[in-house]
C-alpha positions in Angstrom: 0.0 0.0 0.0 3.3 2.4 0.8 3.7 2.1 -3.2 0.6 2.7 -3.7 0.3 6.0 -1.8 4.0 7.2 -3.3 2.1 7.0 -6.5 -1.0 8.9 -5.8 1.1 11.6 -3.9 2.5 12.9 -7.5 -1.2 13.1 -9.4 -2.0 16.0 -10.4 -4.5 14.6 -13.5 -7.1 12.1 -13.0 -9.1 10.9 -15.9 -12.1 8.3 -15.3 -14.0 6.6 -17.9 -17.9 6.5 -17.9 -19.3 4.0 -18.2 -18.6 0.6 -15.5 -16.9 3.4 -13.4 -18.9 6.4 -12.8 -21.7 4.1 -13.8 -22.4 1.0 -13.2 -22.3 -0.1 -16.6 -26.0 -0.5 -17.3 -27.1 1.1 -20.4 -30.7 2.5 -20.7 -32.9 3.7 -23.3 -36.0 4.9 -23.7 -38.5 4.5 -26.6 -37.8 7.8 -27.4 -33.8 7.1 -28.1 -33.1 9.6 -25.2 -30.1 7.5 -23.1 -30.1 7.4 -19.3 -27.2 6.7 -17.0 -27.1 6.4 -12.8 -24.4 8.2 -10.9 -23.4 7.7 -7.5 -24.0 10.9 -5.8 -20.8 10.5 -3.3 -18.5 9.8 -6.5 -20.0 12.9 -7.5 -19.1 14.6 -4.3 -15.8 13.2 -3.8 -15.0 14.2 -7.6 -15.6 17.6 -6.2 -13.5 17.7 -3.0 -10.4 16.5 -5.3 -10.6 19.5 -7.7 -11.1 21.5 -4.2 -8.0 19.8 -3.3 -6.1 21.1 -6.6 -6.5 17.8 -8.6 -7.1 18.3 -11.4 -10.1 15.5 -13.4 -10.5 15.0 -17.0 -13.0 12.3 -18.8 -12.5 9.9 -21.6 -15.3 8.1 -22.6 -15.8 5.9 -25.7 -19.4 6.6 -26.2 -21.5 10.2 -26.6 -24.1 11.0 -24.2 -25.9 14.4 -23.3 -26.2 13.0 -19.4 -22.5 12.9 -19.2 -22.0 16.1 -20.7 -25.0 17.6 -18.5 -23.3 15.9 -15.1 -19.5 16.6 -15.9 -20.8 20.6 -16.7 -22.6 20.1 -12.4 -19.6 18.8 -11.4 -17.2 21.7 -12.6 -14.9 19.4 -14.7 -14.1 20.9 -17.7 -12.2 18.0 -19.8 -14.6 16.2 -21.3 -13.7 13.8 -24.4 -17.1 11.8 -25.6 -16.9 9.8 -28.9 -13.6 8.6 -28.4 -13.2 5.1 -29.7 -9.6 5.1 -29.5 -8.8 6.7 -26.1 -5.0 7.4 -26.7 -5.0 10.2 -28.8 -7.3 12.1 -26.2 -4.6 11.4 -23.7 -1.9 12.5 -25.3 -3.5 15.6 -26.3 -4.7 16.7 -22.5 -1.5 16.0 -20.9 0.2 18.4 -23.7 -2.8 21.1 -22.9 -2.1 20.7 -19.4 1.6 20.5 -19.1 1.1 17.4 -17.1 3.0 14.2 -17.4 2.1 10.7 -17.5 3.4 9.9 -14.6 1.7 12.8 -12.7 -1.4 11.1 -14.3 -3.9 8.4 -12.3 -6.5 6.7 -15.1 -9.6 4.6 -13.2 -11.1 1.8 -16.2 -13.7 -0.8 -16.7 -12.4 -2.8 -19.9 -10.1 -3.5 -22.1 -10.5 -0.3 -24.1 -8.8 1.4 -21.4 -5.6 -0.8 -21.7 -3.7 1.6 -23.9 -3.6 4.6 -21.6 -3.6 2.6 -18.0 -0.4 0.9 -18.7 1.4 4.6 -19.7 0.1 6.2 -16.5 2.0 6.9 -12.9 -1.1 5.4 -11.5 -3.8 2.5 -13.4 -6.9 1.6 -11.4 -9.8 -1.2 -11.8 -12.8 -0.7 -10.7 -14.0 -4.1 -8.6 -15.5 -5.4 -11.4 -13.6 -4.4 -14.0 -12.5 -7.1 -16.9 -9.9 -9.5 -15.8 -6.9 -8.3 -18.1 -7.8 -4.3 -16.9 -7.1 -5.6 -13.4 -3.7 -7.3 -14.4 -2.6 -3.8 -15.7 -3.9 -2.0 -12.7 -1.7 -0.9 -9.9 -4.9 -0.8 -7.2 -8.2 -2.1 -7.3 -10.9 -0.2 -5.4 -12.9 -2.3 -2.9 -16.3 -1.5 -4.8 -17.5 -1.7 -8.2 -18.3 0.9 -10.8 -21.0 3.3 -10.2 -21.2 2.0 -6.7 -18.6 4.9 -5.1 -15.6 3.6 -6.6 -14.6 7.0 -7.9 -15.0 8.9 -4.6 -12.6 5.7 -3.2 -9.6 6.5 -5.6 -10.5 10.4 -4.7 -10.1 10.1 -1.0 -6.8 8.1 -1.6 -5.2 10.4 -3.6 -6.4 13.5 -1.2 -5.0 11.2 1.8 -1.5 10.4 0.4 -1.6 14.1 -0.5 -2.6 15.5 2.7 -5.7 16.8 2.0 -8.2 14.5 2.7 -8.3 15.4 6.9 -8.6 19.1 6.4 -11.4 18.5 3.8 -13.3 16.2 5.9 -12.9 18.7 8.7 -14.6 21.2 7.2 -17.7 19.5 7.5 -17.5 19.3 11.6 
């Protein structure tokens, strides 16, 4: 776990995918076409607390969804890539934007499809129930699945091995 928190210390850049990590997965549609997704409202919060705590998050999401772009705009994060079937070149092009490196740089996946850019970050993460080979790249796994608060797990670890994560807590005694 000591490794694990040297890692999370230097972030500075997290990037989640959508869907099996903010969401569980599921896929809904209505007759009308419209798409629906569930978020965990603590992921939600603890996504908020880590750009409080200078964090900075980004998404990368393979599909294209007005829901995601209507809860990433609530949640203040600004670095939103939908449609992105090959996830790499979105990388590449927000760490140049943001002067960050990739080592500076967490990435939290479901699937295989997030392969490419977890094994060239400082620190990979499965969700629970991610696919098999994801959690063979991963350096940490969190304790729950997708959609069920996994985000606001890897969000409280990086604000603890940063320092932050007391002082934010805190400040709602």
């Amino acid at each position: 776990m000591k490794d694990i928190l040297e890692k999370a210390k230097q972030i500075r850049l997290i990037i989640f995918d959508v869907d099996g990590v903010l969401t569980d997965g599921g896929l809904f549609f209505g007759d009308d076409g419209q798409e629906y997704k569930a978020f965990h409202s603590r992921d939600g919060h603890g996504m908020k607390m880590l750009q409080q705590s200078g964090v900075t998050i980004a998404i990368i999401t393979g599909r294209t969804s007005k829901v995601v772009e209507h809860r990433m705009k609530n949640l203040g994060i600004e670095h939103v890539y939908q449609g992105q079937h090959e996830k790499l070149p979105a990388f590449e092009q927000l760490i140049a934007e943001l002067n960050v490196s990739a080592e500076e740089t967490a990435y939290v996946g479901d699937d295989v499809v997030d392969l490419p850019i977890m094994t060239r970050v400082g620190l990979a993460v499965a969700v629970q129930d991610a696919h098999r080979m994801v959690k063979q790249h991963a350096h940490w796994q969190t304790s729950v699945g997708g959609g069920r608060g996994a985000a606001r797990e890897i969000c409280e670890l990086i604000m603890e091995a940063q320092g932050t994560l007391s002082p934010m807590l805190e400040s709602y005694l």
